[in-house]
C-alpha positions in Angstrom: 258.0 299.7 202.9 254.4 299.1 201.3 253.5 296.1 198.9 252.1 297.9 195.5 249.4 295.8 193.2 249.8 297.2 190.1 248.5 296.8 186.0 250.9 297.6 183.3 251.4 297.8 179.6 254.2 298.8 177.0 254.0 300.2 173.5 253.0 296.7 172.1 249.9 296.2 174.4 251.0 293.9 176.0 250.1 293.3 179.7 251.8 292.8 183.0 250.5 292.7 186.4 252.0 291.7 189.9 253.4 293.1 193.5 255.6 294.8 194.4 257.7 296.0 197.6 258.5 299.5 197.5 258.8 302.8 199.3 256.7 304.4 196.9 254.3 304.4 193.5 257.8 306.4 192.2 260.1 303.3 192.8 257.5 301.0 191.1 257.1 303.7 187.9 261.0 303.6 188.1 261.3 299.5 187.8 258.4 299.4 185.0 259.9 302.4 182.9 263.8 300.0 183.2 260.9 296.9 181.6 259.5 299.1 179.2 256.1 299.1 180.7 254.1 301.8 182.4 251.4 301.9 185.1 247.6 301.6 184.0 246.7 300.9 187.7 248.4 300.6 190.8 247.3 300.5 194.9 248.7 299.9 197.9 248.1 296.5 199.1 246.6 296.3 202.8 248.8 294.7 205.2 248.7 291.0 206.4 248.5 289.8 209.4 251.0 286.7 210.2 252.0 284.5 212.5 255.9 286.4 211.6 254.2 289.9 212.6 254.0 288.2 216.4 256.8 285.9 216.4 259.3 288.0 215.0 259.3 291.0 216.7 262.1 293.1 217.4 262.7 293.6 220.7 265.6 296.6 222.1 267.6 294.6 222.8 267.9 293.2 219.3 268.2 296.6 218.5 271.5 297.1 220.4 273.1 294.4 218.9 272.2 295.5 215.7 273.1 299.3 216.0 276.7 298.1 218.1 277.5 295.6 215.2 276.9 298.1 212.4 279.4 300.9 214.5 281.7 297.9 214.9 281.7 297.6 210.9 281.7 301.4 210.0 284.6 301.6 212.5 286.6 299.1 210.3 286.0 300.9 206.9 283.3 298.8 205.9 280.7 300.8 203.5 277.3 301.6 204.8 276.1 299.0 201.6 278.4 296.3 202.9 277.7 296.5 206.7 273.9 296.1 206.2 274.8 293.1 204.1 276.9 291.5 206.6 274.1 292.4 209.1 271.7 290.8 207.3 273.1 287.5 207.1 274.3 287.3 210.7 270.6 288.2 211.9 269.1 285.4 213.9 265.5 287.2 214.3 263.6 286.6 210.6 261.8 290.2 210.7 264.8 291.8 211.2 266.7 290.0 208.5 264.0 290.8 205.9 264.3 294.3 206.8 267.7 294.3 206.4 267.7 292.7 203.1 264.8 295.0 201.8 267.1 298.0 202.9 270.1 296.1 201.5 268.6 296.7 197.9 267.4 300.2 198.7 271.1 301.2 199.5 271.9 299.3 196.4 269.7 301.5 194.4 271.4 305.1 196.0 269.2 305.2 198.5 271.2 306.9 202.4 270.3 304.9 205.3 267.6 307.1 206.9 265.8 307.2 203.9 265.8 303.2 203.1 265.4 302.6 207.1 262.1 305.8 206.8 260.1 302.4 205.2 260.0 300.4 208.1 258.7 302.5 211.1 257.9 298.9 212.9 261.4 298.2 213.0 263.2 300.9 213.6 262.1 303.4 216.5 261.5 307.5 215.5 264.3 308.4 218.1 266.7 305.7 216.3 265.9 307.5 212.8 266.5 311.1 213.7 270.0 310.0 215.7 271.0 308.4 211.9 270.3 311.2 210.4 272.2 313.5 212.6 275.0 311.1 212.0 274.7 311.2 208.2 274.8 314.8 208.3 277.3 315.3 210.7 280.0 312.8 208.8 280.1 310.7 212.9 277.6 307.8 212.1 279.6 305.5 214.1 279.7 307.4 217.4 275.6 307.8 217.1 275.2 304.7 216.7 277.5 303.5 219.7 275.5 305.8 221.4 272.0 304.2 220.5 273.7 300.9 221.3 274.1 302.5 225.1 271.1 303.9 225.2 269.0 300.3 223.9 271.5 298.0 226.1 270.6 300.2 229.3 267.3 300.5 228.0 266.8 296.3 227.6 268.9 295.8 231.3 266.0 297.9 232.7 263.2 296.2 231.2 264.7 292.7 232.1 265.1 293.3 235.3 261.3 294.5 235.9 260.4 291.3 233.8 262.7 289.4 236.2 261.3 291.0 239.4 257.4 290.3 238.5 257.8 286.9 237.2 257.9 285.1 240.3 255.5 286.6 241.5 253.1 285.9 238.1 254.2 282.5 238.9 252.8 282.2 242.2 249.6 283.9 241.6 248.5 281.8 239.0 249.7 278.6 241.0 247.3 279.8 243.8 244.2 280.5 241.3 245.0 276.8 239.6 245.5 275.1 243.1 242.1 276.7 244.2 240.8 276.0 241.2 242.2 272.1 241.7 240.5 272.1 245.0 237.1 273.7 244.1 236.1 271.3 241.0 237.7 267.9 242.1 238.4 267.9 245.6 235.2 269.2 247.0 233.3 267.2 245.5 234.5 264.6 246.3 234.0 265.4 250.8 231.0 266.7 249.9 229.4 263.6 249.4 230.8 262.0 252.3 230.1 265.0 254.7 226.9 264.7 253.2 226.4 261.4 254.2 227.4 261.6 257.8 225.0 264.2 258.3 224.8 267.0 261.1 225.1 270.9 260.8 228.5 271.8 258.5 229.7 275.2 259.2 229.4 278.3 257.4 232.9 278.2 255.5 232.0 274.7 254.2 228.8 275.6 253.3 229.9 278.1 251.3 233.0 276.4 249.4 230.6 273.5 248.8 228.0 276.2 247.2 231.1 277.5 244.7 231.8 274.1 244.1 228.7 272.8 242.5 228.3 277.1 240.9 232.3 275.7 239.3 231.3 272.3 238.4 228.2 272.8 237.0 229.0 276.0 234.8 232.9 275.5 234.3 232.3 275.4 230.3 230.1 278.4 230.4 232.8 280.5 233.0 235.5 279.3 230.7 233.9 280.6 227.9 233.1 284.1 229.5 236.1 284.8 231.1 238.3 284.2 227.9 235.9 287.0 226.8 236.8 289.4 229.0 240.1 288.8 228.6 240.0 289.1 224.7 238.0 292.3 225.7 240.1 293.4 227.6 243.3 293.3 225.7 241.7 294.9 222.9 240.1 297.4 224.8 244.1 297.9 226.3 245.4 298.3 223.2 242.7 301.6 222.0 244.0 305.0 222.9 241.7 305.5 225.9 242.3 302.3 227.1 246.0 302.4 226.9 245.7 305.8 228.5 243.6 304.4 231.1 245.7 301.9 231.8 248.6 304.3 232.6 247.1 306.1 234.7 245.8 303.3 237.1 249.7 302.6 237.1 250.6 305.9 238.2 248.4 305.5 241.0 249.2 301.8 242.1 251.2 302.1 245.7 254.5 300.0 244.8 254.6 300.1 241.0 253.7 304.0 240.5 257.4 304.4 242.8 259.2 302.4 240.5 257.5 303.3 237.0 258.5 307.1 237.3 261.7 306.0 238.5 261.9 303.9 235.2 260.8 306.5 233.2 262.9 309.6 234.8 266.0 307.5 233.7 264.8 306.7 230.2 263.9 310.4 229.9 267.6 311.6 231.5 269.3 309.2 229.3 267.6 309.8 226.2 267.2 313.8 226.1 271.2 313.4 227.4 271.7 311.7 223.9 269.8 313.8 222.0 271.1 317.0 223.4 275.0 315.5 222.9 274.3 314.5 219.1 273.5 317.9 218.9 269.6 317.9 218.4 268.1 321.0 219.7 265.8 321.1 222.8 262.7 321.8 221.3 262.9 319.3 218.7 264.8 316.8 221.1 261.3 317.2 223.3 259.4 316.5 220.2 261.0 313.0 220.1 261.2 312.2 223.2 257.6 312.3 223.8 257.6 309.2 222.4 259.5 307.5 224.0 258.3 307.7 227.7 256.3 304.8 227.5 253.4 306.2 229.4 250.7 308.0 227.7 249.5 309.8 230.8 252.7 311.5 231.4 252.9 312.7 227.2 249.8 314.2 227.7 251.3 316.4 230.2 254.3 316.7 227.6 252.5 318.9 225.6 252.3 321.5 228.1 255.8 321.5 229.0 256.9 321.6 225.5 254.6 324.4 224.9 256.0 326.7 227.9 260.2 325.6 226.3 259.1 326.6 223.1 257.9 329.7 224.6 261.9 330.6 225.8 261.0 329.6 229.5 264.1 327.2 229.6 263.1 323.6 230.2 263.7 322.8 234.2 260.5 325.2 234.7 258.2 323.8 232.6 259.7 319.7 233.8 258.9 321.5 237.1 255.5 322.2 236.3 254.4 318.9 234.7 254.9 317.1 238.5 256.0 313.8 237.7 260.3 314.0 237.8 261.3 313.9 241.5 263.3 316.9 242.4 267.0 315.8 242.0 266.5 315.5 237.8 264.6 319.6 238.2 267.6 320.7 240.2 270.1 318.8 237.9 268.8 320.0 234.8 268.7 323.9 236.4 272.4 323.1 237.1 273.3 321.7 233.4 271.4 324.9 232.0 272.9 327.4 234.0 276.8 325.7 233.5 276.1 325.1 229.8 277.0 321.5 230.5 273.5 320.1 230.4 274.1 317.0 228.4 276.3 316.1 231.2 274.5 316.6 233.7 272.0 314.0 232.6 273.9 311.1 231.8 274.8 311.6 235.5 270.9 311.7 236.8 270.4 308.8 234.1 273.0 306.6 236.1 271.5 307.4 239.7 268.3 306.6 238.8 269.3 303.0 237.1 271.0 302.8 240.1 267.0 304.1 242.1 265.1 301.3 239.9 267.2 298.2 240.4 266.8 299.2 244.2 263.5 299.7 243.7 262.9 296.4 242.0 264.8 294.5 244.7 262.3 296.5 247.6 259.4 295.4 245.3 260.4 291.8 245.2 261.0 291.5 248.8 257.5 293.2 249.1 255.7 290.8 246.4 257.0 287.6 247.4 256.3 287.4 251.1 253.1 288.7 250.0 252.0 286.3 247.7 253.0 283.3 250.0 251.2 284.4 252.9 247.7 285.0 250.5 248.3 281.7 248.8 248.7 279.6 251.9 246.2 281.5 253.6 243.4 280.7 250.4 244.3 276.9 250.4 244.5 276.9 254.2 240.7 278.1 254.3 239.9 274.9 251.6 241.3 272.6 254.0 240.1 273.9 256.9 236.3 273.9 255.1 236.7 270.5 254.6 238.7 269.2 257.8 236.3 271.0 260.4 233.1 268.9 259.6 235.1 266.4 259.9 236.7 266.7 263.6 233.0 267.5 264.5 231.5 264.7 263.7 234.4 262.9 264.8 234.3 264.2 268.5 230.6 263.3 268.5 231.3 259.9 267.8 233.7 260.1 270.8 
């Protein structure tokens, strides 16, 4: 969906000029010519940002809900038109809602719902459009899209749990930095004074926190300033193609999270292709879409090899062979579902062991993390307080 700006006129000269929201310059021609006016001058209208675009976005698991309400609805003879109505208004998530409403008038209009759902590629996911439209076709709209409702609600439980498993974790890390942070600006200055005062050699550790200490007090607007840079930096830098890209691969190469991110993404990959395949989709094509959906650009890139080599007739647990990222129990799987003809089957199994593989994973991680992370963070304040407390006992034991 794009917002038109637009000049018209009828046969008595006389002008109008607005917006409008549309899926094309034809829909616009289409609701002047029913006015009596025609176009002089029309654009597209560049899109806004808003506070909406970042506060209102759809997350999968919104997407379940959505796609196992509407199979709820078809299921109980509801029309396509009225569903998305209902839909609409039941919505808690405002993006959504307007979507729905925008597609709520296109369906009005005789628009199918692939084509008024094709306007809004922000919402609704490329692997969620071609599974509609294998439904429209094939008359069984509400078992694809009790399908896509497994798919995002496995999909969602996945992507919680990781959040789940690094949040402690996050929580800790940036209580260390701040308590260090606590320590170096207000409480070392303050000892420093006194240790100052009662004189004699501090020792080396001291020396040096002391040091940091007047560096953090006396540039802390100017280290403020420059690290919020580099983190502005850096998130845009993240979010360019080489950066993203970048970024995936220095995941696929950390020691605990590369384990569990090709874990995440073999199941994804099982689960999805399993859908595809079972919605009837054909391999080559199923490939095409699944290549976006691994979530890792570093592993698509070496999608277009193996797609290459199955679109060449060399079968597809070869060329998933060849890319070496799936461990071997989804190669040998797949050559089993190929060779039985039962291939679709064969990977909602794998799918289910490796949900099983990640949520074990995620606990190992966990149980990795947070040891971890308590041991450095009492370790990093330990060495503050023993800077401080050791001048201390010395000059202590020479007053003795």
């Amino acid at each position: 969906m794009a917002t038109y700006v637009y000049k018209a006129k009828n046969l008595k000269g006389e002008e109008l000029a607005g917006t409008f929201d549309g899926v094309s310059t034809e829909a616009l021609e289409l609701m002047l010519k029913e006015k009596g006016y025609f176009i002089v001058k029309a654009s597209k209208q560049s899109p806004q940002i808003s506070l909406g675009n970042f506060f209102g976005k759809i997350t999968v698991k919104q997407l379940a809900v959505f796609c196992r309400q509407f199979s709820v609805l078809i299921n109980a003879g509801v029309t396509i038109v009225e569903a998305v109505g209902i839909l609409r208004e039941q919505m808690d998530n405002k993006q959504l809602q307007k979507v729905l409403g925008e597609m709520h008038e296109e369906l009005q209009k005789g628009r199918v719902l692939s084509e008024s759902m094709s306007g809004f590629p922000e919402a609704f996911p490329d692997f969620m459009m071609n599974m509609i439209k294998v439904g429209e076709a094939s008359g069984s709209l509400d078992t694809i899209l009790n399908r896509l409702a497994d798919f995002y609600e496995n999909d969602a439980r996945i992507r919680r749990k990781v959040k789940e498993a690094m949040t402690y974790p996050i929580i800790l890390a940036v209580m260390t930095v701040g308590v260090v942070i606590l320590l170096l600006v207000k409480i070392i200055p303050m000892f420093s004074g006194i240790l100052s005062e009662l004189g004699g050699q501090l020792p080396l550790i001291t020396k040096i926190l002391v040091g940091l200490s007047n560096f953090l007090t006396s540039n802390f607007l100017i280290l403020t300033l420059i690290i919020v840079g580099l983190v502005v930096g850096f998130n845009a830098w993240k979010r360019t193609e080489s950066g993203t890209l970048e970024m995936d691969r220095l995941i696929l190469r950390l020691p605990v999270i590369s384990g569990l991110t090709k874990k995440v993404i073999t199941a994804r990959f099982a689960r999805s292709l399993a859908v595809l395949l079972q919605s009837g989709i054909a391999i080559i094509e199923s490939m095409d879409i699944i290549s976006d959906l691994i979530g890792n650009k570093a592993i698509e890139e070496k999608f277009v090899a193996c797609q290459e080599e199955i679109r060449e007739g060399k079968g597809i647990s070869e060329p998933l062979k060849n890319i070496n990222i799936f461990p071997p129990l989804l190669i040998h799987m797949v050559a089993v579902g190929e060779s039985t003809g039962e291939l679709d089957d064969m990977l909602f199994r794998t799918a289910g062991f490796f949900d099983d593989e990640v949520e074990e994973a995620i606990v190992r991680m966990t149980t990795l993390i947070e040891p971890a992370m308590i041991v450095i963070m009492a370790a990093v304040v330990g060495i503050v307080i023993l800077s401080v407390m050791l001048p201390m006992i010395s000059v202590l034991n020479a007053v003795q």
